[in-house]
Structure formats: C-alpha cells, structure tokens
N, CA and C atoms as an extended XYZ file, in Angstrom:
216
Properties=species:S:1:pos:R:3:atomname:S:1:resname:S:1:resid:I:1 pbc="F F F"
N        -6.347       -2.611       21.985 N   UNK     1
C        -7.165       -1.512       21.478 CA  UNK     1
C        -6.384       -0.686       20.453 C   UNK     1
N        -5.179       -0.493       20.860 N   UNK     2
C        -4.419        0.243       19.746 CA  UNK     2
C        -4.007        0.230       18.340 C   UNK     2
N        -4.358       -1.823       18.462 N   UNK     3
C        -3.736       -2.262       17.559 CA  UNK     3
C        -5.056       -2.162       16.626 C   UNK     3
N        -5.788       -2.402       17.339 N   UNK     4
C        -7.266       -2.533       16.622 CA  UNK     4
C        -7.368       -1.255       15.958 C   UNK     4
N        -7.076       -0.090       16.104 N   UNK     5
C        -7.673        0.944       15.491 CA  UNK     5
C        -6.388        1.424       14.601 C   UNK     5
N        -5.279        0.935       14.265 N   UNK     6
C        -4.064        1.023       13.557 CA  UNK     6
C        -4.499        0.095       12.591 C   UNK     6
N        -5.076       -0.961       13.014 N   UNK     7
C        -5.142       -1.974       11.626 CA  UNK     7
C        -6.651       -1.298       11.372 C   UNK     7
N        -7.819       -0.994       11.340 N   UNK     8
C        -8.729       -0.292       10.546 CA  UNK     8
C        -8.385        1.117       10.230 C   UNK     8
N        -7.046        1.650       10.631 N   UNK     9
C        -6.946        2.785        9.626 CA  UNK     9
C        -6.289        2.245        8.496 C   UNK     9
N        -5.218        1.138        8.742 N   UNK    10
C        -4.457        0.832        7.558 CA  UNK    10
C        -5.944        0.406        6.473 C   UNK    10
N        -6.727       -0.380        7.143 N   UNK    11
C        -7.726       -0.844        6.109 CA  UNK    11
C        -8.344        0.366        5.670 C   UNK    11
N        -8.537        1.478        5.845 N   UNK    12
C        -9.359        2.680        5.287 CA  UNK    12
C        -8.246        3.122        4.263 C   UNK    12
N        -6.927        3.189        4.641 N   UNK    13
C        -5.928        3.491        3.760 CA  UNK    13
C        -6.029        2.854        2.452 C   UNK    13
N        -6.050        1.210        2.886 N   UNK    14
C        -6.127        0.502        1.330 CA  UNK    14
C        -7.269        0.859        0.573 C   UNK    14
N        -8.065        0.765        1.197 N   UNK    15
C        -9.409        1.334        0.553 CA  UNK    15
C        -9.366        2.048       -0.367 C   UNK    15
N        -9.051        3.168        0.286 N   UNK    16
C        -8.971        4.529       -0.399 CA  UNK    16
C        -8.414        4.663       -1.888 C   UNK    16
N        -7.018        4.074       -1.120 N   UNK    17
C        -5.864        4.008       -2.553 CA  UNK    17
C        -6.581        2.894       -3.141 C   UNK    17
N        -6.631        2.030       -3.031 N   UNK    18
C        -7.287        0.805       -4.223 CA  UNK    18
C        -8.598        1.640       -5.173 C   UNK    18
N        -9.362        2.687       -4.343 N   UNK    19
C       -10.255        3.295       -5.271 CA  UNK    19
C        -9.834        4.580       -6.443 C   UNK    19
N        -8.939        4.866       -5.585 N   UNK    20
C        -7.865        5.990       -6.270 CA  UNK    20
C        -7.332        5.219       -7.557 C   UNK    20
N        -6.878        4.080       -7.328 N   UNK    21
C        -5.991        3.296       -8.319 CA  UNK    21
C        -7.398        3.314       -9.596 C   UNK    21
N        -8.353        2.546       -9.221 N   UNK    22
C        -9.250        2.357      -10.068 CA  UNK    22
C        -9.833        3.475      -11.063 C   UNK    22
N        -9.907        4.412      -10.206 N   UNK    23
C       -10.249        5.489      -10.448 CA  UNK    23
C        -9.341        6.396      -11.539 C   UNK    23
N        -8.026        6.421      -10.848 N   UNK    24
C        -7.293        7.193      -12.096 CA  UNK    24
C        -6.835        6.264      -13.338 C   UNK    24
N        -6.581        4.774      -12.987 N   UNK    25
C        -6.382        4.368      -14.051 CA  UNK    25
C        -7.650        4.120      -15.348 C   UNK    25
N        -8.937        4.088      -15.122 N   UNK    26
C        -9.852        4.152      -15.839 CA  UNK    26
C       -10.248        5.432      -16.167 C   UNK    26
N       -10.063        6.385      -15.766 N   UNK    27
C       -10.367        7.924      -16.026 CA  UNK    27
C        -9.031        8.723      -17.231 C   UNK    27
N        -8.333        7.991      -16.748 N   UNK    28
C        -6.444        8.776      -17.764 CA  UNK    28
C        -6.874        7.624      -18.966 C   UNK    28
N        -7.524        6.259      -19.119 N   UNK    29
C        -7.709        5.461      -20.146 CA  UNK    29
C        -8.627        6.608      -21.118 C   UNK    29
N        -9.804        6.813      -20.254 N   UNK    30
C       -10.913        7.564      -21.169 CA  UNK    30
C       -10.195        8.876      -21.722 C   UNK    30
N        -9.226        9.360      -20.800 N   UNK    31
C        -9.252       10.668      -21.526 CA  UNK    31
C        -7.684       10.341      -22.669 C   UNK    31
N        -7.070        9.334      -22.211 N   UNK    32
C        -6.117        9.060      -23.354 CA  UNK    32
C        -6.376        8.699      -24.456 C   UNK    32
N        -7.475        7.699      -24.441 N   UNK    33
C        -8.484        7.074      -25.586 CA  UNK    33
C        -8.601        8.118      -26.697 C   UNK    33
N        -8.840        8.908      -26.046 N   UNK    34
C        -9.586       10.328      -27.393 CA  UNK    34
C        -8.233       10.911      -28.101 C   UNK    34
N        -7.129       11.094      -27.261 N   UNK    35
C        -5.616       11.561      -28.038 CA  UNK    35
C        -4.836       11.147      -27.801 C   UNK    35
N        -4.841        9.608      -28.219 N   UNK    36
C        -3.538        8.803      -28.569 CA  UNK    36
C        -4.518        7.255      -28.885 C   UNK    36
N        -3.264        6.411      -29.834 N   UNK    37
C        -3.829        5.235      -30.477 CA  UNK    37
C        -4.005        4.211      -28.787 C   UNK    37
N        -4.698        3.452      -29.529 N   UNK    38
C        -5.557        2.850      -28.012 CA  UNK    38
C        -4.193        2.015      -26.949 C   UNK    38
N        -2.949        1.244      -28.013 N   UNK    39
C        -2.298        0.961      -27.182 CA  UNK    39
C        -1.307        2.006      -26.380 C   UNK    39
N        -0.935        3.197      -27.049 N   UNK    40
C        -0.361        4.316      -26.044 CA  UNK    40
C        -1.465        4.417      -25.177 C   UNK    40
N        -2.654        4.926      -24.989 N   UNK    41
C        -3.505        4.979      -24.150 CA  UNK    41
C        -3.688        3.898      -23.187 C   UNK    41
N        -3.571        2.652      -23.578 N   UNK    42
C        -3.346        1.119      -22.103 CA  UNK    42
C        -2.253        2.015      -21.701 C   UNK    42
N        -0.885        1.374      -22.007 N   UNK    43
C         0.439        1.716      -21.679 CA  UNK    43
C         0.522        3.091      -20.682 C   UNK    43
N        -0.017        4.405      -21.326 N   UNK    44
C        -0.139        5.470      -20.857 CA  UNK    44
C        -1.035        5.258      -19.350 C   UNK    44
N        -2.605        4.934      -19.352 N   UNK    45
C        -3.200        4.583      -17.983 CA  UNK    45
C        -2.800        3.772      -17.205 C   UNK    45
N        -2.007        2.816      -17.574 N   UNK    46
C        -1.311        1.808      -16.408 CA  UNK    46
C        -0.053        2.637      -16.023 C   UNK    46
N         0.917        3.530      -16.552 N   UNK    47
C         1.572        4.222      -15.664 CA  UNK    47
C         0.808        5.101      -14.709 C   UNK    47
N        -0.279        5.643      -15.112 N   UNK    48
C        -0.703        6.425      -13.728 CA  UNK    48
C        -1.281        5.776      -12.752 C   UNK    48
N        -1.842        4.571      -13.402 N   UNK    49
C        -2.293        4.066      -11.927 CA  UNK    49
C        -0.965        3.214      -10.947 C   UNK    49
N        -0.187        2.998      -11.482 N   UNK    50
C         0.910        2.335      -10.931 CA  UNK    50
C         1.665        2.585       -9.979 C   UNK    50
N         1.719        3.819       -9.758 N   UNK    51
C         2.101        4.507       -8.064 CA  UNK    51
C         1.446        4.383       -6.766 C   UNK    51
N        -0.077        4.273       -7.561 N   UNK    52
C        -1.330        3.827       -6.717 CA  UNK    52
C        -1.374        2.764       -6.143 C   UNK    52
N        -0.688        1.457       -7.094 N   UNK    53
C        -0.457        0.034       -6.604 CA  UNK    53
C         0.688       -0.217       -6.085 C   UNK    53
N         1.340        0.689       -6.373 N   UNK    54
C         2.846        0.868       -4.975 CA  UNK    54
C         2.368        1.033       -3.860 C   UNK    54
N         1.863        2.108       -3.491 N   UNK    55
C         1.195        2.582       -2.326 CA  UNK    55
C         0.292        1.460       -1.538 C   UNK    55
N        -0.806        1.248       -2.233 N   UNK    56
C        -1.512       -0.332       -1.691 CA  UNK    56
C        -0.681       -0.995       -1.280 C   UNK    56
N         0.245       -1.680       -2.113 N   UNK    57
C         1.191       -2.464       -1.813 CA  UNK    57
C         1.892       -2.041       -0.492 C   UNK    57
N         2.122       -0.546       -0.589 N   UNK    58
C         3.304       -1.055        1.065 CA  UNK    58
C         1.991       -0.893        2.199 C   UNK    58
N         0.977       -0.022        1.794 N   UNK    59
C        -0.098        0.013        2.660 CA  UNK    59
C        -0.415       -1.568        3.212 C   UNK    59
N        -0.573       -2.474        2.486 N   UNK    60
C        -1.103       -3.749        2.621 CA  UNK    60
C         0.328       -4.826        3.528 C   UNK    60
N         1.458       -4.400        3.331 N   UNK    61
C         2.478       -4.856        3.908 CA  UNK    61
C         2.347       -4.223        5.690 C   UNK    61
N         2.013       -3.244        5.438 N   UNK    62
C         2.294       -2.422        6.429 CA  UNK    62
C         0.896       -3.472        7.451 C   UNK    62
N         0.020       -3.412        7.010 N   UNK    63
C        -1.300       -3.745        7.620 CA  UNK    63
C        -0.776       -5.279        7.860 C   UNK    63
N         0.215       -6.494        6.771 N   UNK    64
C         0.108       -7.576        7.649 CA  UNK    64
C         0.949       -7.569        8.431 C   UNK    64
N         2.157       -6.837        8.634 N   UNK    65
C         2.911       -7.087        9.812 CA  UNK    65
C         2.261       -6.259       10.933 C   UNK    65
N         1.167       -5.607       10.745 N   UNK    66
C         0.985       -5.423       12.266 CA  UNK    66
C        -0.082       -6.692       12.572 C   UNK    66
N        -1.008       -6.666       11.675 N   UNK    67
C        -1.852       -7.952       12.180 CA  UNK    67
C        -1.129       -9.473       12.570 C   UNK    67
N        -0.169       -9.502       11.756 N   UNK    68
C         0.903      -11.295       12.643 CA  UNK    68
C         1.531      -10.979       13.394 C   UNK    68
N         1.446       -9.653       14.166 N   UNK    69
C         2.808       -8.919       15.103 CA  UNK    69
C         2.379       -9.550       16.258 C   UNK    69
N         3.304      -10.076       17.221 N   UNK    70
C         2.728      -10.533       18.678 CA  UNK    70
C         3.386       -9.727       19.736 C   UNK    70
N         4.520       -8.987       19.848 N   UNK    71
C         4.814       -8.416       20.382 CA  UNK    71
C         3.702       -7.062       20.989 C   UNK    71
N         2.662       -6.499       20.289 N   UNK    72
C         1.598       -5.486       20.828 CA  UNK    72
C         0.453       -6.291       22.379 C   UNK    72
C-alpha cells in the first residue's frame, strides 16, 4: 500500500514538472521571440526549460527505483 501511493505521487510529480517544462519553455520562446533574434530566443527558452527536465529526470529515476525495488 505504501508503495502504491509513493509511486502515484512520484507520477503526479512528473506530471506536473513535464507540464511546467512545456509550459515555460514555450511561453519564455513567445515572449523571447518579440526581443531577441529567433535563434537567441530557441537557445534562450531551452535554458529555462532545462531545470524542468532535470527535475523530471531525477523525478522519473526516483519513481523507477522504487517501482523495480523488491525489498518494500
């Protein structure tokens, strides 16, 4: 039971951040778009979303070692 509700928070976690990611990196594009040339503006929105895909990332690590864990 414990494990069960540790691995659907981790999954609400990824969620979240994966929408966050989407979210700021397409939102910092639009508003970079307007003041700066379009490739500073890529370059520029993929650094902000990129902390976001750190986070997923250990979020998503975190979620498979508890799901292959046998010791629980």
């Amino acid at each position: 039971m414990n494990k069960q509700k540790e691995l659907k928070k981790y999954r609400r976690y990824m969620v979240v951040t994966g929408l966050a990611a989407v979210v700021g990196t397409f939102g910092s594009l639009a508003l970079f778009i307007a003041l700066f040339p379009a490739l500073v503006a890529y370059f520029g929105s993929s650094l902000v979303g990129l902390p976001f895909l750190l986070l997923l990332w250990r979020f998503e690590s975190r979620y498979t070692d508890l799901l292959f864990r046998d010791d629980i």
